[in-house]
N, C-alpha and C positions, 0 to 999 in steps of 0.2 A: 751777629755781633752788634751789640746795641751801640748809638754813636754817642761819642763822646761828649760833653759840655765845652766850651771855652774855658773854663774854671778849671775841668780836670786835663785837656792838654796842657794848658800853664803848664801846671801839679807836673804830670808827670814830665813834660821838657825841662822843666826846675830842677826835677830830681836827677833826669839824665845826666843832665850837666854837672853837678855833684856829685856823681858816679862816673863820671869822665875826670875829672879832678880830685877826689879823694882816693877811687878805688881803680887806682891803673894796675898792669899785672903784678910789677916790680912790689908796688903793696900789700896787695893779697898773699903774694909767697912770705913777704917779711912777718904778716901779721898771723900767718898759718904756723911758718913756724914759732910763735911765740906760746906760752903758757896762759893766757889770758885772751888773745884769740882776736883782740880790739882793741882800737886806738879811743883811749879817752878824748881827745879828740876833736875827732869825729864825731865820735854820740855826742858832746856839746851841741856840735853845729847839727845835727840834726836836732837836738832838743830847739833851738832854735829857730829853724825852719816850723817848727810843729809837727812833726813827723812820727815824734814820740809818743802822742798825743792826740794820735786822729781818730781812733777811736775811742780815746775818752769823751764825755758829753762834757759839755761848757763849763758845766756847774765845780768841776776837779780838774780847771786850769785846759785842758782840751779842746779840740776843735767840734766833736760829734760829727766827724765825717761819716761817711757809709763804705761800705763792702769794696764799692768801684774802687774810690780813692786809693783806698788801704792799699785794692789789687794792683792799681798803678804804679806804686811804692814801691810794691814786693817785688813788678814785672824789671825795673830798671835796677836794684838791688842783684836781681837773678841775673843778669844780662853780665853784671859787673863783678858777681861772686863776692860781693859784700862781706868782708867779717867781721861782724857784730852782732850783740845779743836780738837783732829785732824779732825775729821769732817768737823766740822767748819773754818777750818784754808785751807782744799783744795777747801768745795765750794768758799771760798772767793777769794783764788786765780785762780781756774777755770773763775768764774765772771768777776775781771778785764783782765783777757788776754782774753775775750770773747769779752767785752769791747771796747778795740784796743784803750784806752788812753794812749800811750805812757809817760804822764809826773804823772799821776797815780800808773804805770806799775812800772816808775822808782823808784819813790817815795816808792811803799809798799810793794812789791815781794824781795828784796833785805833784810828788816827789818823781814817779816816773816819769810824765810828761814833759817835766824839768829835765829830765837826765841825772837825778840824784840818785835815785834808787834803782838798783836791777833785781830785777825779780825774775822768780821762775818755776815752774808746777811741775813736782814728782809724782805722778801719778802709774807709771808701767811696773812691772816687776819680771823678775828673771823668765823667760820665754815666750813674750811676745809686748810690741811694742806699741800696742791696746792696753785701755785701765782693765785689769781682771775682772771676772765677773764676783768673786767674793777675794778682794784684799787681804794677803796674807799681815801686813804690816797693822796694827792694833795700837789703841791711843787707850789710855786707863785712865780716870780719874785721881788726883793725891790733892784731898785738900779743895785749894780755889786755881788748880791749875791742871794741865793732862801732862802725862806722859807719855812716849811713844816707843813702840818696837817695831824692828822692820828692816826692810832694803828693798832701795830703790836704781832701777837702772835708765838706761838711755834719758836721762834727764839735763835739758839742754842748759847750755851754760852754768852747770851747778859748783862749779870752782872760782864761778866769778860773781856768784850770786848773792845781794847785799839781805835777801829773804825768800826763803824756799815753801810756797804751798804743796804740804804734801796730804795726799789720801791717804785717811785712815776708817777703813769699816765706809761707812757713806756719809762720811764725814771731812774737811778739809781743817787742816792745821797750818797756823803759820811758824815755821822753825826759824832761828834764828842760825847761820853756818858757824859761827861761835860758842853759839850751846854747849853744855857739858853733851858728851855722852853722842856727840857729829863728830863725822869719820866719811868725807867726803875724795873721792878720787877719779881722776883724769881716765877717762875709757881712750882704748887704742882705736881709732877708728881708720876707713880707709879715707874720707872725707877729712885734711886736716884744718880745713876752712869754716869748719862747724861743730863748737866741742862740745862733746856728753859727756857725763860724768856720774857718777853712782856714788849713792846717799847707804850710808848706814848707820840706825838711829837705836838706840840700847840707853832708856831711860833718860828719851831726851824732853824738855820740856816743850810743849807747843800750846800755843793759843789758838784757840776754837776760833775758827771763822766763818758766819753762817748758823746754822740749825744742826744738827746733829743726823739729820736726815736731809737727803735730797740733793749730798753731795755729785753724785753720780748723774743725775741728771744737768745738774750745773756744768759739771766736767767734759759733760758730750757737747753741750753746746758752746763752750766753748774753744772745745776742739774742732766742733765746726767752721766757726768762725776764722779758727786760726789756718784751717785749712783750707780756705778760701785764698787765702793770703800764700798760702804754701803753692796752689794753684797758681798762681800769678806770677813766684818765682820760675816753680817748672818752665812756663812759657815763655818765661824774657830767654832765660838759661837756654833752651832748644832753641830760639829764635838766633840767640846771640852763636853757639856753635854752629846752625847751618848759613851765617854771613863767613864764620871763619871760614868753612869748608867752599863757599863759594868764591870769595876773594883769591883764595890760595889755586883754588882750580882755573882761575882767568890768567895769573900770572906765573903759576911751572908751567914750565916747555918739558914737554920729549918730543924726540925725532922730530924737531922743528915745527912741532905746534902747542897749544896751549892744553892741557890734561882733560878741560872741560869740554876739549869740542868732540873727545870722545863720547861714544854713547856711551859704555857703563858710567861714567861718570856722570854725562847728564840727567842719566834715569835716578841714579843715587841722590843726586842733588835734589831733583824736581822734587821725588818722593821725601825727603828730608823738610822740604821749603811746604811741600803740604801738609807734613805732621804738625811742623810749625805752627803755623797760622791754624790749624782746626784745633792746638791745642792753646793757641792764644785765643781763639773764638770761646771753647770751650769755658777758660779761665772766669775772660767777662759775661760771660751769658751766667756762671753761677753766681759772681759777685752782685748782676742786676737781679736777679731772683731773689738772692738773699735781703736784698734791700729795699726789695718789693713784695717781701714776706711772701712768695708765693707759695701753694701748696706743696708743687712738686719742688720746692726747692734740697730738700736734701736727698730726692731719688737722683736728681741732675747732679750734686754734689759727688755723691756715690761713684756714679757713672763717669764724670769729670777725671778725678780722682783716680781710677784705674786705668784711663786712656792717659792722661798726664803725664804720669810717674813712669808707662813704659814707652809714650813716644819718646821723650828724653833723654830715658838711656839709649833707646835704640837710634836716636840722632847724635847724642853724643859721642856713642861708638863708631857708627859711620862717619863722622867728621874725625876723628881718629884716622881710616879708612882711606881717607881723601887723600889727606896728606901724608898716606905713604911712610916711608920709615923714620920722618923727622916727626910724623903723629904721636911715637911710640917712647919718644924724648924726655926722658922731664924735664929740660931747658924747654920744651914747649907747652903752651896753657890747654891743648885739647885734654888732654886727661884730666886736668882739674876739674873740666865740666863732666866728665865718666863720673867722676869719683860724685859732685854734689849731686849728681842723678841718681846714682847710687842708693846713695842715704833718701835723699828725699823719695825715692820710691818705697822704704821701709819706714819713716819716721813717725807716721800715726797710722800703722797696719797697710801691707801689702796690697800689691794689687788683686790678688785674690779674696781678701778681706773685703775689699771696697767692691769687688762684682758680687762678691755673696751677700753685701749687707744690702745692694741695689735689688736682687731679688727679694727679699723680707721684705724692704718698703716699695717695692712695686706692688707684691701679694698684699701689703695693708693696704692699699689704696682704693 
């Protein structure tokens, strides 16, 4: 694990502590059940802090931080089960600066990083939550504008979204959610911390953003990018359930002693606390890669990536475990971290996706 800066402890003890006072449990259950998922708020004070805005470059109001940073964000977001569009709000901006449409660029990086705009990339379609290899959804030309047909699903915050980049062909489109012809609705998920929602588009207008080729490459990278950041959550999230599972085991008593001084429970633990931490090591070791453009940086991604997504559930269920039959409670917070483990081990392809894609870019190497 590479050490930290003075600049990025700040960062991330700043954020902690804004995550101890915005995001306590009592808020996360308020703002999960709500229909819009997020406290306006909130995303001010973070537009504020600059948090909005870290990986935007300087020039569109931004910081230009790097990978680390970002992943520091995400680690104390994860920790706190955050709800708000931030996900959603850096793939969007990885996207257009992938992009390279400058009058795009100007237009919506500026408004994000503010907090004005929420944005968000349809890219998946019904059976897997990968961009397809050929896009069923099609953009036509009429005139000096396009048209779109289609449907899109697992598309993150798309009921709260002020502008939707969606794939069309190898192409991205910016739709507006009040276009004629959008038909947008709330997916049931088991994660209510995290809302998806499914786009269906039937002669709707969009604006081309970019080239008309070479969508798809832009898309991957900044799916990579965003899952750097997705990485980061996992970590905080598995760190923050095995402190639950450890505090609760120092202080239940059975038969007059503390639950922890038994050995199943300590093996659980131990083994818990080092998922943890290899999958916090993991997190940072991709986000310095990335920011040090190494070569093997997206085999380590790959590999990251399917270690992540299933230490976490499997820590989050064992902290379920610990705590015994109040685990099992929904007055208790360990299941909300099952459930964000859950999602985020499917939300940019499975862990099987991500050991088969690590095999292809080991073979290219």
């Amino acid at each position: 694990m590479s050490t930290l800066t003075t600049e990025q402890r700040d960062l991330a003890d700043a954020v902690a502590d804004l995550m101890d006072k915005r995001s306590p449990e009592a808020e996360v259950r308020r703002l999960m059940a709500t229909d819009t998922g997020y406290d306006p708020a909130v995303w001010s004070e973070l537009a504020a802090m600059g948090l909005l805005g870290l990986a935007i470059p300087a020039t569109f109001g931004g910081s230009g931080a790097g990978a680390v940073e970002v992943g520091l964000v995400a680690e104390a977001m994860g920790r706190a089960l955050l709800c708000a569009p931030y996900l959603s709000t850096l793939l969007s901006t990885h996207l257009v600066l992938a992009l390279g449409d400058t009058k795009e660029q100007a237009d919506s990086l500026p408004r994000i990083a503010a907090g004005e705009l929420l944005a968000t990339v349809a890219f998946a379609e019904s059976g897997s939550a990968r961009a397809p290899l050929t896009p069923q959804t099609v953009a036509r030309p009429a005139g000096f504008e396009w048209r779109l047909w289609g449907e899109k699903t697992y598309v993150l915050d798309a009921t709260i979204a002020g502008r939707i980049y969606v794939l069309a062909g190898d192409a991205v489109f910016a739709v507006e959610p009040d276009a004629p012809g959008v038909e947008i609705s709330a997916l049931s998920t088991v994660d209510a911390t995290r809302k998806l929602g499914r786009l269906v588009l039937s002669d709707t207008p969009g604006r081309l953003v970019g080239a008309l080729d070479g969508a798809a490459a832009a898309l991957d990278r900044a799916l990579d990018l965003a899952s750097v950041a997705l990485l980061g959550e996992q970590a905080g999230g598995a760190m923050q359930a095995t402190r639950m599972a450890a505090e609760y085991a120092k202080t239940r008593f059975q038969f007059g002693r503390a639950i922890g001084s038994f050995q199943a429970i300590k093996h659980m633990c131990a083994n818990m606390l080092l998922d943890a931490e290899s999958a916090l090591s993991a997190a940072r070791h991709v986000a310095a890669a990335f920011d040090a453009d190494e070569p093997g940086r997206l085999v380590d991604l790959a590999a990251a990536q399917a270690y992540c997504s299933e230490a976490f559930v499997t820590i989050a269920a064992d902290s379920i475990q610990v705590h015994g039959g109040i685990g099992f409670t929904w007055e208790h917070p360990a299941h909300l971290y099952l459930r964000r483990a859950r999602t985020d081990a499917e939300l940019f392809g499975d862990p099987a996706w991500h050991r088969e894609r690590y095999i292809r870019l080991r073979e290219a190497l």
